[in-house]
N, C-alpha and C positions, 0 to 999 in steps of 0.2 A: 256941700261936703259935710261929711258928718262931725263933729268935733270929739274928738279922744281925749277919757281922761286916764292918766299915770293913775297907780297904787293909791298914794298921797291924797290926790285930788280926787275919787274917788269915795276913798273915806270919808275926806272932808264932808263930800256933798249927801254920804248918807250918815243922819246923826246916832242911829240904831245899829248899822254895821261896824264891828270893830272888828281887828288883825284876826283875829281867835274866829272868828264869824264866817270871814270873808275865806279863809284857809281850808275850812265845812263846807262851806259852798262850791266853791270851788273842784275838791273832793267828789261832790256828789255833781258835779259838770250843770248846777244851774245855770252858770256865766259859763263860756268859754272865751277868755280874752284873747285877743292878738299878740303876739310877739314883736315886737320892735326893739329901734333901738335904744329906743328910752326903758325896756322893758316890757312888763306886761301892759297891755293897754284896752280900755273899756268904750263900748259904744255906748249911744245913748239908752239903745234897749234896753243894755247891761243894768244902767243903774235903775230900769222902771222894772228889773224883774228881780233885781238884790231889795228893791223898797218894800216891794210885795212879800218877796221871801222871807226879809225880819218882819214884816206886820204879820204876815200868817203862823210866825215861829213865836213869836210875844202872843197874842191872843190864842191862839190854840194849845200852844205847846209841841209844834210839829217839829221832826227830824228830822234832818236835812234830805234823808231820802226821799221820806214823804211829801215833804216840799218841792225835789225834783219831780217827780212824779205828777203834782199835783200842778205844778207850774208845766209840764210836758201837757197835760191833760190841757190847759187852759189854751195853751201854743194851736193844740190840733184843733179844740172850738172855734179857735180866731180864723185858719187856713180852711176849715170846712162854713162859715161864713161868708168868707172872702169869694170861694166856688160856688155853693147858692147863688151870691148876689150875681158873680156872672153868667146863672143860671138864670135866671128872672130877665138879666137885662137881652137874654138872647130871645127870650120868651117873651120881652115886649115887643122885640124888634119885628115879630112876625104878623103875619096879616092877620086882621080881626078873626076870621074863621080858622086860622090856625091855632090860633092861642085859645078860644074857644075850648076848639080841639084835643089841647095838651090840657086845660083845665080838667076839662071832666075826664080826660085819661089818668092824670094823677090824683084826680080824687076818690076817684074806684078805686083805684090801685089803692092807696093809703087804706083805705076803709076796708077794704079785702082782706087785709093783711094782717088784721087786729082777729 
């Protein structure tokens, strides 16, 4: 089970996100937290994608838009990742002459297409 943190606990755990920060953030839908009944409530992704968003908003200087945005962009690299790999592992599953096969089909293909 994953473990929830409150507002509070939250903060605590990022030492760069403050009220004013997290209120920006929010705004621009980097986090969407759960509702409870404790309140608002954060997974754990929440706090790996508010750590990244104040490191990329301190070093660059980004706006919370461009940080949604730019944290969006990183979300779809991860999901298109994730379908590669299970693209490969279908592609090892196959017989030695099939995979062959799909090699130098997708490598024409790549190389065509430039």
């Amino acid at each position: 089970m994953t473990r929830k943190l409150t507002e509070d606990e939250l903060l605590g755990a990022i030492a760069r996100l403050t009220s004013d920060r997290l209120s920006e953030y929010l705004a621009a839908e980097i986090v969407i937290p759960e509702q409870s009944e404790q309140g608002l409530v954060y997974q754990t992704i929440d706090v790996a994608r508010l750590e990244l968003a104040c490191e990329l908003h301190d070093q660059y200087d980004m706006e919370s838009d461009a940080l949604s945005m730019m944290i969006s962009l990183i979300d779809q690299m991860h999901c298109l990742r994730a379908e590669l790999r299970e693209v490969l592992n279908a592609v090892d599953a196959q017989p030695e002459p099939v995979r062959k096969k799909m090699i130098e089909i997708i490598g024409t293909a790549r190389f065509q297409q430039r």
